[in-house]
C-alpha positions in Angstrom: 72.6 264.8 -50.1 75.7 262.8 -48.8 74.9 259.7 -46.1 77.1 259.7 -43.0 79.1 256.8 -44.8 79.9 258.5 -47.7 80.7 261.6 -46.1 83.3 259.5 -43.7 84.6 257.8 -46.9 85.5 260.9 -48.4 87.2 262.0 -45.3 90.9 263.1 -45.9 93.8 264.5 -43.1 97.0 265.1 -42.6 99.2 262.3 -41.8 101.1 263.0 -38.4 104.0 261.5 -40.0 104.9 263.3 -43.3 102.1 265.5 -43.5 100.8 263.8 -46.7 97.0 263.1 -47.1 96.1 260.5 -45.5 92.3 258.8 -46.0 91.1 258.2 -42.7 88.6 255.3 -43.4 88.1 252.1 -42.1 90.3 250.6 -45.5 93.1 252.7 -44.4 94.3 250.2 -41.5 97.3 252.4 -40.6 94.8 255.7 -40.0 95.3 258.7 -38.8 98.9 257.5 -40.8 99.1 256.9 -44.4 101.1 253.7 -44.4 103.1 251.2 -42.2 106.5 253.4 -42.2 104.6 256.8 -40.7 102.9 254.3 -38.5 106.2 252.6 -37.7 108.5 256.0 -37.4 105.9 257.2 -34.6 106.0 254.3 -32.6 109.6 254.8 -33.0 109.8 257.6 -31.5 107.0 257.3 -28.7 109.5 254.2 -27.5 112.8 256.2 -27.5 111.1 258.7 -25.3 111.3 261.3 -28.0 108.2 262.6 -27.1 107.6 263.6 -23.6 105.6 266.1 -21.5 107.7 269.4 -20.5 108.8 269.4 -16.6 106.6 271.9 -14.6 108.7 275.3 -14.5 110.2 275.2 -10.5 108.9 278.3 -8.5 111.9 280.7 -8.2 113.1 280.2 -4.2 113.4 284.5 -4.0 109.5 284.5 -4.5 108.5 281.6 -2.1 106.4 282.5 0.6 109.2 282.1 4.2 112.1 282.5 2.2 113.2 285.7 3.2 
């Protein structure tokens, strides 16, 4: 029978950067990434506002209530 630490060390996922494995334990300092570039590529790309929320869709005017 595994302990809860042993069962966390063996923990592997996907990196969010390459998709690689990726050990997510508290050795790996660059987790959920699997090294310094994924970690640095993401940060990247949160700070040229590559990633963003999509806008709300706008209501068409022909279906708002008054518009007729």
């Amino acid at each position: 029978m595994h302990s809860k630490e042993s069962v966390a060390a063996d923990k592997t996922v996907r990196c969010p950067g390459c998709a690689g494995a990726s050990v997510y334990t508290a050795a790996n300092p660059y987790r959920p990434f699997c090294s310094q570039r994924c970690k640095s590529i993401d940060l990247g790309a949160w700070a040229s506002e590559n990633y963003r929320l999509p806008e709300p869709a706008q209501p068409d005017q022909d279906t708002l209530p008054g518009s007729r």
